[in-house]
LODO-833702 format. One record per atom (N, C-alpha, C): residue in one letter; residue number from 0; atom name; x, y, z. Coordinates in steps of 0.2 Angstrom, whole numbers, plus 5000, padded with zeros to 4 digits. Example, Ala and Ser with C-alpha at 12.3 -4.5 7.8 and 13.67 -1.06 7.14 Angstrom:
<'A', 0, 'N', <5066, 4972, 5039>>
<'A', 0, 'CA', <5062, 4978, 5039>>
<'A', 0, 'C', <5066, 4984, 5039>>
<'S', 1, 'N', <5064, 4989, 5035>>
<'S', 1, 'CA', <5068, 4995, 5036>>
<'S', 1, 'C', <5064, 5000, 5039>>
***
This chain:
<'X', 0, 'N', <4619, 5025, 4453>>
<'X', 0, 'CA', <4625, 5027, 4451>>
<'X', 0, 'C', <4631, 5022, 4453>>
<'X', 1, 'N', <4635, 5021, 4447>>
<'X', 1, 'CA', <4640, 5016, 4454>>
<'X', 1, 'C', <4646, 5018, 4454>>
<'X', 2, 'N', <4651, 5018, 4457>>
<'X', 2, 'CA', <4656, 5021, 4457>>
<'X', 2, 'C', <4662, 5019, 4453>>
<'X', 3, 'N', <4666, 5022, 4450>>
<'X', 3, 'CA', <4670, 5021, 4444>>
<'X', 3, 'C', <4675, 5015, 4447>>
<'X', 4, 'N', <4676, 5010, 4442>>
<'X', 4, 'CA', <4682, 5006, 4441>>
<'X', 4, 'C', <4687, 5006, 4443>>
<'X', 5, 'N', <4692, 5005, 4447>>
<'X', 5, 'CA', <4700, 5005, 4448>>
<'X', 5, 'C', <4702, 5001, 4445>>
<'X', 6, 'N', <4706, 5003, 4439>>
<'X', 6, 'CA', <4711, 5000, 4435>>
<'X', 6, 'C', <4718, 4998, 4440>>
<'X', 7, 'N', <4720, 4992, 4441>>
<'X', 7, 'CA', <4727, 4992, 4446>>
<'X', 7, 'C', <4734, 4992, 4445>>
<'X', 8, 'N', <4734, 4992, 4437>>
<'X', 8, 'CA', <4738, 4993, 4433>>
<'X', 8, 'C', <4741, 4999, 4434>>
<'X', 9, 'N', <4734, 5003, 4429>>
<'X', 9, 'CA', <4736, 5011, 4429>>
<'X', 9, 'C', <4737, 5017, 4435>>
<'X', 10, 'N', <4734, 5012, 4442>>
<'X', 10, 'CA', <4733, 5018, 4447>>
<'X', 10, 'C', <4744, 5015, 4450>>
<'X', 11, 'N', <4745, 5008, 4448>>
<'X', 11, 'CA', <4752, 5007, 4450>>
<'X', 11, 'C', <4757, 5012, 4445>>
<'X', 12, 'N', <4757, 5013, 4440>>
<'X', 12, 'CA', <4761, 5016, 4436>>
<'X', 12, 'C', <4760, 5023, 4439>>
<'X', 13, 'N', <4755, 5025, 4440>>
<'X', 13, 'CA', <4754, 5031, 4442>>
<'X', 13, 'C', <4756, 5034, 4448>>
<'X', 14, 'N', <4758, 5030, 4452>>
<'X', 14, 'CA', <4760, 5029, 4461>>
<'X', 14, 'C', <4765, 5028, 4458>>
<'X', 15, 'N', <4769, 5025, 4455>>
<'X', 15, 'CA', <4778, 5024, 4454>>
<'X', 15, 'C', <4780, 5030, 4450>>
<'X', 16, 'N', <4775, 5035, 4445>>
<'X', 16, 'CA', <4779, 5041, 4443>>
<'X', 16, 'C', <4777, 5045, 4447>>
<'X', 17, 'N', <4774, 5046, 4453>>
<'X', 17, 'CA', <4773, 5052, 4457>>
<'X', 17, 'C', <4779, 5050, 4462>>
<'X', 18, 'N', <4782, 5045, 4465>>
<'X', 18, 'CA', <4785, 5043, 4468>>
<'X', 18, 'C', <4792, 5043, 4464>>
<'X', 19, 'N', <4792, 5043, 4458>>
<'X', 19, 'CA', <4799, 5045, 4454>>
<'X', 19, 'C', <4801, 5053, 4455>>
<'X', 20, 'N', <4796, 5056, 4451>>
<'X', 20, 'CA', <4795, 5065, 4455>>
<'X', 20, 'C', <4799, 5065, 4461>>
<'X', 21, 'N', <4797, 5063, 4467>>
<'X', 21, 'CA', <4797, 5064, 4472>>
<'X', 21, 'C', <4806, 5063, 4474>>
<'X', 22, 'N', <4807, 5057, 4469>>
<'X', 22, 'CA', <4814, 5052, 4472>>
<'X', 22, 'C', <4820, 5060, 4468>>
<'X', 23, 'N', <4817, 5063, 4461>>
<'X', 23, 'CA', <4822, 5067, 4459>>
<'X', 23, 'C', <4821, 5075, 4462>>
<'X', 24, 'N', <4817, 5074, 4465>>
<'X', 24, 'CA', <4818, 5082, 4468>>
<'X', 24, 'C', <4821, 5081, 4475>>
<'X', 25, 'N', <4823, 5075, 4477>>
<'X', 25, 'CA', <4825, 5073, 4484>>
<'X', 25, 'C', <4833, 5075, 4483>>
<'X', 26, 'N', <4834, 5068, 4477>>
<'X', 26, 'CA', <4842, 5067, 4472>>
<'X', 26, 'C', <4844, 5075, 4470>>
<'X', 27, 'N', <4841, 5081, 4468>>
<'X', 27, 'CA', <4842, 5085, 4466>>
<'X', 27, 'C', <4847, 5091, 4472>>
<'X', 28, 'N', <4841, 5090, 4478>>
<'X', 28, 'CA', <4843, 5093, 4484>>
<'X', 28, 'C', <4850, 5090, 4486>>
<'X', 29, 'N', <4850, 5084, 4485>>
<'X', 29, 'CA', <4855, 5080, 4491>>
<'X', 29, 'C', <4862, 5081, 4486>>
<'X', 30, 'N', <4862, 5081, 4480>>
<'X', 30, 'CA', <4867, 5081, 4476>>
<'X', 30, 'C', <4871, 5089, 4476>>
<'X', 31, 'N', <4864, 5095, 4476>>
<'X', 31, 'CA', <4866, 5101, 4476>>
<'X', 31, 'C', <4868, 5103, 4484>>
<'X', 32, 'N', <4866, 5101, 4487>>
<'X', 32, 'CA', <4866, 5104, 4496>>
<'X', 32, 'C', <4870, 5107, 4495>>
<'X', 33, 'N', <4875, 5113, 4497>>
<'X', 33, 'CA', <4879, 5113, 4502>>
<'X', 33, 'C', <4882, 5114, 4509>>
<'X', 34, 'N', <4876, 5111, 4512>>
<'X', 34, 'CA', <4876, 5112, 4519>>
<'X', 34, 'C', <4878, 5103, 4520>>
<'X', 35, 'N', <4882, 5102, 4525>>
<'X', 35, 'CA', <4881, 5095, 4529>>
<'X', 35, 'C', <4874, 5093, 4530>>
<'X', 36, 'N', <4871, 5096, 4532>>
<'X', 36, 'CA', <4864, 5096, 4535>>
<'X', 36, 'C', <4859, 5092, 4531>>
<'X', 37, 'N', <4860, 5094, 4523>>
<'X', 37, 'CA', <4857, 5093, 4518>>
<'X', 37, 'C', <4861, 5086, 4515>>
<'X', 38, 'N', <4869, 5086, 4513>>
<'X', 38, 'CA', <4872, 5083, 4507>>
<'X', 38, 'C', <4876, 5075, 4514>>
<'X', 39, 'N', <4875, 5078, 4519>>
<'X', 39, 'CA', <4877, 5070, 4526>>
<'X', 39, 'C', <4872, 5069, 4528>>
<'X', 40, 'N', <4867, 5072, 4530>>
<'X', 40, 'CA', <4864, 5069, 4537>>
<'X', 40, 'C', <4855, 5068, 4531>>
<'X', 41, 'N', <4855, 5073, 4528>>
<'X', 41, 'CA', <4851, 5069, 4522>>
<'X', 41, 'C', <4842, 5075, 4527>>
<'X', 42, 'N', <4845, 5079, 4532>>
<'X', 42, 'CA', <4837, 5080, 4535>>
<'X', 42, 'C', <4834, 5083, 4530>>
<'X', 43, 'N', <4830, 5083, 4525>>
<'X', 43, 'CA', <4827, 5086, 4523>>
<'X', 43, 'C', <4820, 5081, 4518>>
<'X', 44, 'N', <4815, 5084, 4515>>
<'X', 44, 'CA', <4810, 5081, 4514>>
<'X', 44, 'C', <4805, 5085, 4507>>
<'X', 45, 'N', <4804, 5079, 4503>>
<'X', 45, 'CA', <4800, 5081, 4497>>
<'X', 45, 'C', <4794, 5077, 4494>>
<'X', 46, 'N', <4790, 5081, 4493>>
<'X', 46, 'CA', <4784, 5078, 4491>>
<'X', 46, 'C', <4778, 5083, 4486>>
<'X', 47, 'N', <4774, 5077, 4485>>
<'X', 47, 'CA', <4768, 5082, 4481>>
<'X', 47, 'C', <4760, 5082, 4485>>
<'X', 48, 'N', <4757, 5087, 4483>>
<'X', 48, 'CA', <4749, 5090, 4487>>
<'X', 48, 'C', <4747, 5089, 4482>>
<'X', 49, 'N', <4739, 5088, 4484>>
<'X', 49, 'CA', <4734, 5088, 4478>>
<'X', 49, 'C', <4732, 5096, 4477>>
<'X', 50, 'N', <4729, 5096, 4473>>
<'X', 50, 'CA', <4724, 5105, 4472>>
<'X', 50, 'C', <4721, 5105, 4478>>
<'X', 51, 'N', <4719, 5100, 4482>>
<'X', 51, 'CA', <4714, 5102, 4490>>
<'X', 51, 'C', <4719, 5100, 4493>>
<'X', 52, 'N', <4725, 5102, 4494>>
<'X', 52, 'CA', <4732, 5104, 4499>>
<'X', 52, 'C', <4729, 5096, 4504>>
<'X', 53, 'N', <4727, 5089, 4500>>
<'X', 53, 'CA', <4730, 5083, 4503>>
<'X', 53, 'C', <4737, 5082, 4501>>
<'X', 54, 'N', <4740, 5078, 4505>>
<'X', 54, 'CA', <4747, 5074, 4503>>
<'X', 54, 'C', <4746, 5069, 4499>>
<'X', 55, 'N', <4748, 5069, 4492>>
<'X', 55, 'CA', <4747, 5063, 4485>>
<'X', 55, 'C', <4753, 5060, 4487>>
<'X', 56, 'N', <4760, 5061, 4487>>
<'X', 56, 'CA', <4767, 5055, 4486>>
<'X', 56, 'C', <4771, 5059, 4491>>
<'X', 57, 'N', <4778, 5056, 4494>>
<'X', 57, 'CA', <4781, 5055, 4496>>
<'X', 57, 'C', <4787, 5052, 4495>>
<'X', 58, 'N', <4795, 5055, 4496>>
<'X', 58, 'CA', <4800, 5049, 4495>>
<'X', 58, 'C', <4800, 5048, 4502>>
<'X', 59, 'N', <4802, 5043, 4502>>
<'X', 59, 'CA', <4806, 5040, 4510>>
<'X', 59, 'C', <4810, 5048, 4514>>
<'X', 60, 'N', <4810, 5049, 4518>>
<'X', 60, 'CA', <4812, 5052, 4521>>
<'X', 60, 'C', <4812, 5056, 4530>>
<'X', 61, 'N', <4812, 5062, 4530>>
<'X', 61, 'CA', <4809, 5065, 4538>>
<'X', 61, 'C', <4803, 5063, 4539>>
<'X', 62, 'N', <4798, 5059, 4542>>
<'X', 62, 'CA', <4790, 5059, 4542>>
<'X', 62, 'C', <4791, 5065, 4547>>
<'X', 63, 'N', <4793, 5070, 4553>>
<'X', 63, 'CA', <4791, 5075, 4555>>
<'X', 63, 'C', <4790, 5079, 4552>>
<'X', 64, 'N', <4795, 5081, 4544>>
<'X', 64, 'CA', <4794, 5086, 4539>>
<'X', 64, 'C', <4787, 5084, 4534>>
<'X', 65, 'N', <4783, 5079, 4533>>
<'X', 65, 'CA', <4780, 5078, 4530>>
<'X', 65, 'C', <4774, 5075, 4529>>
<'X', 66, 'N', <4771, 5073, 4537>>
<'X', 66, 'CA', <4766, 5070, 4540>>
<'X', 66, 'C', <4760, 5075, 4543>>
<'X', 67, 'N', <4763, 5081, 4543>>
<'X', 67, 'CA', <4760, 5087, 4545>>
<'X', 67, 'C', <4763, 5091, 4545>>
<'X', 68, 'N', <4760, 5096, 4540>>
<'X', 68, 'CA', <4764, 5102, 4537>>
<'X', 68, 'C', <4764, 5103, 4530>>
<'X', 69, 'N', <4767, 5101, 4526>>
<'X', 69, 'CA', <4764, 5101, 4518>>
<'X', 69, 'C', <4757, 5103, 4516>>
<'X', 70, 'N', <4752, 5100, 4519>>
<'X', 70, 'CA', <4744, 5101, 4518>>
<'X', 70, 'C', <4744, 5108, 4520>>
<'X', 71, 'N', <4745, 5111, 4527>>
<'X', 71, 'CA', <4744, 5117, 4531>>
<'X', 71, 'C', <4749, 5122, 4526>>
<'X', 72, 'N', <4754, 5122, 4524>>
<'X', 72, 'CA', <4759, 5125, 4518>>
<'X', 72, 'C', <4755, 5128, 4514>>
<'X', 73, 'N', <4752, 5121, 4510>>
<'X', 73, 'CA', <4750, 5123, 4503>>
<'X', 73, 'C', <4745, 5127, 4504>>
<'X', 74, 'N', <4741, 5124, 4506>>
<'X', 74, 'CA', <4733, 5131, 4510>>
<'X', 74, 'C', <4735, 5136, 4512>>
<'X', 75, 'N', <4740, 5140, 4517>>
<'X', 75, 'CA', <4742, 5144, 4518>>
<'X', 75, 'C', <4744, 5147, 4509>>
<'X', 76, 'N', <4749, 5147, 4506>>
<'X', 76, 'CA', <4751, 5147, 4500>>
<'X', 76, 'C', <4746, 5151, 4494>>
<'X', 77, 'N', <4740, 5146, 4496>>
<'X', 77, 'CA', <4732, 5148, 4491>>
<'X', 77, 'C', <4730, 5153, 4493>>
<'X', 78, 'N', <4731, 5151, 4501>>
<'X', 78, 'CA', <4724, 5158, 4504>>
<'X', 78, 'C', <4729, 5163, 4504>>
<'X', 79, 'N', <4734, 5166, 4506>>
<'X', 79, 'CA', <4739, 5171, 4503>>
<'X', 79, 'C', <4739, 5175, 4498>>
<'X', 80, 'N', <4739, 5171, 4492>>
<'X', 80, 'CA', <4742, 5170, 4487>>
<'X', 80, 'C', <4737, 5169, 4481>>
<'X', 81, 'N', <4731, 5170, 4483>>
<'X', 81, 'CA', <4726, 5168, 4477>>
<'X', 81, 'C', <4728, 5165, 4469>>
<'X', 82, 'N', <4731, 5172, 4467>>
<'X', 82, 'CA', <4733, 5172, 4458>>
<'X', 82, 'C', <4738, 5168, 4458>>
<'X', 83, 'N', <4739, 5161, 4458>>
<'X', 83, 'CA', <4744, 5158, 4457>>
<'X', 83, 'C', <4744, 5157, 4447>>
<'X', 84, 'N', <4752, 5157, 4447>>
<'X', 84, 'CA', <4755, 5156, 4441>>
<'X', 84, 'C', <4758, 5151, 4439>>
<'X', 85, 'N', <4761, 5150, 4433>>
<'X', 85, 'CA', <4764, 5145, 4431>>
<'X', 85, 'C', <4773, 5149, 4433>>
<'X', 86, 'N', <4779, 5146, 4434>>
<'X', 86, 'CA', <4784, 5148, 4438>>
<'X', 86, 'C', <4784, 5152, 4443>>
<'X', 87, 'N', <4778, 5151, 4447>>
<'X', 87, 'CA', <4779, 5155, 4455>>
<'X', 87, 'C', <4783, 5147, 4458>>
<'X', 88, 'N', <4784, 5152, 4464>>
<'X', 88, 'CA', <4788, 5149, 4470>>
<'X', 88, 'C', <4787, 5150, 4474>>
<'X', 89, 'N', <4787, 5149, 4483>>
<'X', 89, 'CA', <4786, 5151, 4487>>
<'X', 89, 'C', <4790, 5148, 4493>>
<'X', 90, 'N', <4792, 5154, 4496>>
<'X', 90, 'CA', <4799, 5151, 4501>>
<'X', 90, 'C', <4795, 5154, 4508>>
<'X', 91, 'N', <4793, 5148, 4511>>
<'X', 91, 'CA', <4789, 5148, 4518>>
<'X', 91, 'C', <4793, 5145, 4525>>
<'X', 92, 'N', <4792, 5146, 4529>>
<'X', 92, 'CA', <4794, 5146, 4537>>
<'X', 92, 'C', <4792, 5148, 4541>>
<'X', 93, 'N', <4785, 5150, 4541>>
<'X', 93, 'CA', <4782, 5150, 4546>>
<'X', 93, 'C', <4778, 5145, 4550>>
<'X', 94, 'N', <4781, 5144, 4558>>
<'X', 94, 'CA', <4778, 5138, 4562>>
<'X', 94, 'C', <4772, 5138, 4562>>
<'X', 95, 'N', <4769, 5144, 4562>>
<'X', 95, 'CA', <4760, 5145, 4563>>
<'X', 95, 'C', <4757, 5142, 4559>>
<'X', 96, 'N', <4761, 5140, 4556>>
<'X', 96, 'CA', <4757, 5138, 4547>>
<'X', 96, 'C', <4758, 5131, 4542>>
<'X', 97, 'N', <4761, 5128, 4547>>
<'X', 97, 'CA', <4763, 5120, 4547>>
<'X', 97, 'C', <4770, 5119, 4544>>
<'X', 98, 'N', <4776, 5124, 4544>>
<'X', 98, 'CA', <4782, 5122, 4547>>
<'X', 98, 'C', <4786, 5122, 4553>>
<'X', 99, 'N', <4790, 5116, 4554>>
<'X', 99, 'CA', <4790, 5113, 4560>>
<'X', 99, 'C', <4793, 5118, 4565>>
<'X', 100, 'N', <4799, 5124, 4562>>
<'X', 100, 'CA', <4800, 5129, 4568>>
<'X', 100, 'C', <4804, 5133, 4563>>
<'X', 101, 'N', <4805, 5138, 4564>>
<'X', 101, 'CA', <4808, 5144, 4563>>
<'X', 101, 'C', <4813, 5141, 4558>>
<'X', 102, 'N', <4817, 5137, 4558>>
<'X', 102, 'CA', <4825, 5138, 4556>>
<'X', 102, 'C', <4824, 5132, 4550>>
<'X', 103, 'N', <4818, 5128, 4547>>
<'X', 103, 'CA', <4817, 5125, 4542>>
<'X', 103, 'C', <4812, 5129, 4538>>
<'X', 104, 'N', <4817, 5129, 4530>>
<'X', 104, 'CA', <4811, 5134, 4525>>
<'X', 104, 'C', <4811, 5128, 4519>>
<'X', 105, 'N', <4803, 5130, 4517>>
<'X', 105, 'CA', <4800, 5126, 4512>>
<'X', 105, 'C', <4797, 5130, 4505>>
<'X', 106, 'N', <4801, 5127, 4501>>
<'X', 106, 'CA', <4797, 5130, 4495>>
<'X', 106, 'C', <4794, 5126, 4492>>
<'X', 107, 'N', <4789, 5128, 4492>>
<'X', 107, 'CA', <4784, 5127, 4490>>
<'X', 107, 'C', <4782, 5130, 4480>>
<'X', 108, 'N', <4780, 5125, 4477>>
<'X', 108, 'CA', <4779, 5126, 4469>>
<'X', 108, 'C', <4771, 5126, 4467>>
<'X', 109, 'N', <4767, 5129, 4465>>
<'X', 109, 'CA', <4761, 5128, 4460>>
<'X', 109, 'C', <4762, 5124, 4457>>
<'X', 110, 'N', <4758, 5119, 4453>>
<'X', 110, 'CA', <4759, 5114, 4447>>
<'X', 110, 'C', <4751, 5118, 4444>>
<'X', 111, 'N', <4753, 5121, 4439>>
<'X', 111, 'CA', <4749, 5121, 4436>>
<'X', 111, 'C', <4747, 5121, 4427>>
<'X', 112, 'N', <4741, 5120, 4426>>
<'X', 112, 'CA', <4739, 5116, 4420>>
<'X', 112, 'C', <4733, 5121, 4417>>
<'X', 113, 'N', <4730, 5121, 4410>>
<'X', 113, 'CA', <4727, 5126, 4407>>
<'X', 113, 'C', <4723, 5125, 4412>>
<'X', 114, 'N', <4719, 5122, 4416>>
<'X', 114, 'CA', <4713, 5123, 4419>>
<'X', 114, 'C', <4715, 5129, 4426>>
<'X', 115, 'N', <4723, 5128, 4428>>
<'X', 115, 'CA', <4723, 5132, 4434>>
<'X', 115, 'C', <4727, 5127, 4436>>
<'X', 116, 'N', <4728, 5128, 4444>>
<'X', 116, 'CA', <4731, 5126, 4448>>
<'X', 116, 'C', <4730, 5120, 4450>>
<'X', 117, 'N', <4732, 5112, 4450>>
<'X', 117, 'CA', <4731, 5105, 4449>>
<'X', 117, 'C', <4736, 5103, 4456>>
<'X', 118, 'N', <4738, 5105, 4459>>
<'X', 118, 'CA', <4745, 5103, 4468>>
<'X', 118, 'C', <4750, 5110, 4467>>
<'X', 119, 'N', <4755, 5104, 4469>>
<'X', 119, 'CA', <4759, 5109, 4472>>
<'X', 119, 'C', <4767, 5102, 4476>>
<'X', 120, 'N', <4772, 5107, 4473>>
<'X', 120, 'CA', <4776, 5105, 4477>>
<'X', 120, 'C', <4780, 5105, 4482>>
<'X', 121, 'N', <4783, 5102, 4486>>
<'X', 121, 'CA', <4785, 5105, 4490>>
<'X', 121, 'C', <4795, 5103, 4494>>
<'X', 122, 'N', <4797, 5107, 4493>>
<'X', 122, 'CA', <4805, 5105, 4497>>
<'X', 122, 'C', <4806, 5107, 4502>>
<'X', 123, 'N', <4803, 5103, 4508>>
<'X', 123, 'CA', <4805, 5106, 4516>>
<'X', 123, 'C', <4814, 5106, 4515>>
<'X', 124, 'N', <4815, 5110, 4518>>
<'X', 124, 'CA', <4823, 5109, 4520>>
<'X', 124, 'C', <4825, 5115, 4524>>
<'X', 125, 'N', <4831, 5110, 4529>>
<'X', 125, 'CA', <4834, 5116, 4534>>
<'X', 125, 'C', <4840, 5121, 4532>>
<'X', 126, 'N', <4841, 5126, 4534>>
<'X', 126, 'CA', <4844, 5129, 4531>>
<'X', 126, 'C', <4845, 5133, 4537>>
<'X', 127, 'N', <4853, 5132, 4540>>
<'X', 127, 'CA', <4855, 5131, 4546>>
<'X', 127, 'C', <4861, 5138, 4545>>
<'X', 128, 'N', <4863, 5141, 4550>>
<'X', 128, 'CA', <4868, 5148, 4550>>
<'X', 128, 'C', <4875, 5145, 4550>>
<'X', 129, 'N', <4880, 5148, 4545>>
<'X', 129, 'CA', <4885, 5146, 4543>>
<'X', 129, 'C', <4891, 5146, 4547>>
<'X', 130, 'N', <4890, 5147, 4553>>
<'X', 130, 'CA', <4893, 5149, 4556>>
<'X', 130, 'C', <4890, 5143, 4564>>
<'X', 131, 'N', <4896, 5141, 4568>>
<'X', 131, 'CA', <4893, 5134, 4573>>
<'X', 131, 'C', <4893, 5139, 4578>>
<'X', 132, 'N', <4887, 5139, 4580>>
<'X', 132, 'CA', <4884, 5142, 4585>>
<'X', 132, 'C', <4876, 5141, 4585>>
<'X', 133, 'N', <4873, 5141, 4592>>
<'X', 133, 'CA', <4866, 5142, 4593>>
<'X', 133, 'C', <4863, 5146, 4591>>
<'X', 134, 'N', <4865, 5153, 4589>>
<'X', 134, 'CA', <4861, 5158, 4588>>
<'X', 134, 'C', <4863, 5159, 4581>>
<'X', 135, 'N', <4857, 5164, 4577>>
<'X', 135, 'CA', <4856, 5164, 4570>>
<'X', 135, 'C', <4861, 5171, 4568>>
<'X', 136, 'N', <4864, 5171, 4560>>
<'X', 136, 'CA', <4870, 5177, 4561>>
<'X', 136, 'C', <4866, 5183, 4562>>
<'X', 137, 'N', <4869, 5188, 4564>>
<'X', 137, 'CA', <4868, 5193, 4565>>
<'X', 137, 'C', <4861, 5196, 4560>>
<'X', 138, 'N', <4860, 5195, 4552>>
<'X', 138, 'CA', <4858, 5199, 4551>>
<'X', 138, 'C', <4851, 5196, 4554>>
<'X', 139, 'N', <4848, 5190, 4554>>
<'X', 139, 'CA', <4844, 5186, 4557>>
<'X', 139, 'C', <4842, 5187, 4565>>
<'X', 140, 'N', <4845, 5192, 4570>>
<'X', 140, 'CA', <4844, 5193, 4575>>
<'X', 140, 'C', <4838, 5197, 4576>>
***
């Protein structure tokens, strides 16, 4: 048996539209933010997983947010979550579970296709208390 062809062509088109995905869910966050955190200092990070919760694409952005963590998410996400849907979502923060700490949450998206569930994607982002202080507001305590 021998192992199938790489087209170089098609596997680069295909690398620049995952990588375009990724640049407009980054553009979407940064233009919406309200926070400083998101719309000045840009911390935040987006990307796509395959159906076996690998890391497919990436925009330039935090490598802490998305070097380690995305994969652990989405699995976490699956195993939870078995029945995934088409318009589910999932807003995750847990460090246990490959978010960096407490006070960054990611949602997480299904991409799913008539066969079922095909990745997932994902918007780490911080989401800091509106209020300038160390400690989280009240109802968070």
């Amino acid at each position: 048996m021998s192992a199938p062809a790489f087209d170089g062509v098609r596997l680069a088109i295909v690398s620049n539209q995952l990588g375009a995905i990724c640049a407009k869910m980054a553009n979407t966050l940064h233009r919406t933010g309200r926070s400083g955190v998101l719309n000045t200092a840009r911390d935040f990070s987006c990307c796509i997983v395959t159906r076996d919760h690998r890391l497919l694409s990436v925009v330039e952005s935090q490598p802490i947010h998305v070097l380690a963590g995305p994969d652990q998410m989405a699995r976490t996400m699956a195993d939870l979550h078995p029945d995934l849907r088409r318009g589910d979502a999932y807003l995750h923060n847990s460090p246990y579970h490959g978010c960096g700490h407490a006070a960054d949450h990611t949602i997480i998206v299904p991409v799913i296709d008539d066969e079922g569930p095909t990745g997932s994607r994902s918007r780490p982002r911080r989401i800091r208390p509106t209020a300038a202080t160390r400690f989280p507001p009240p109802s968070c305590r």
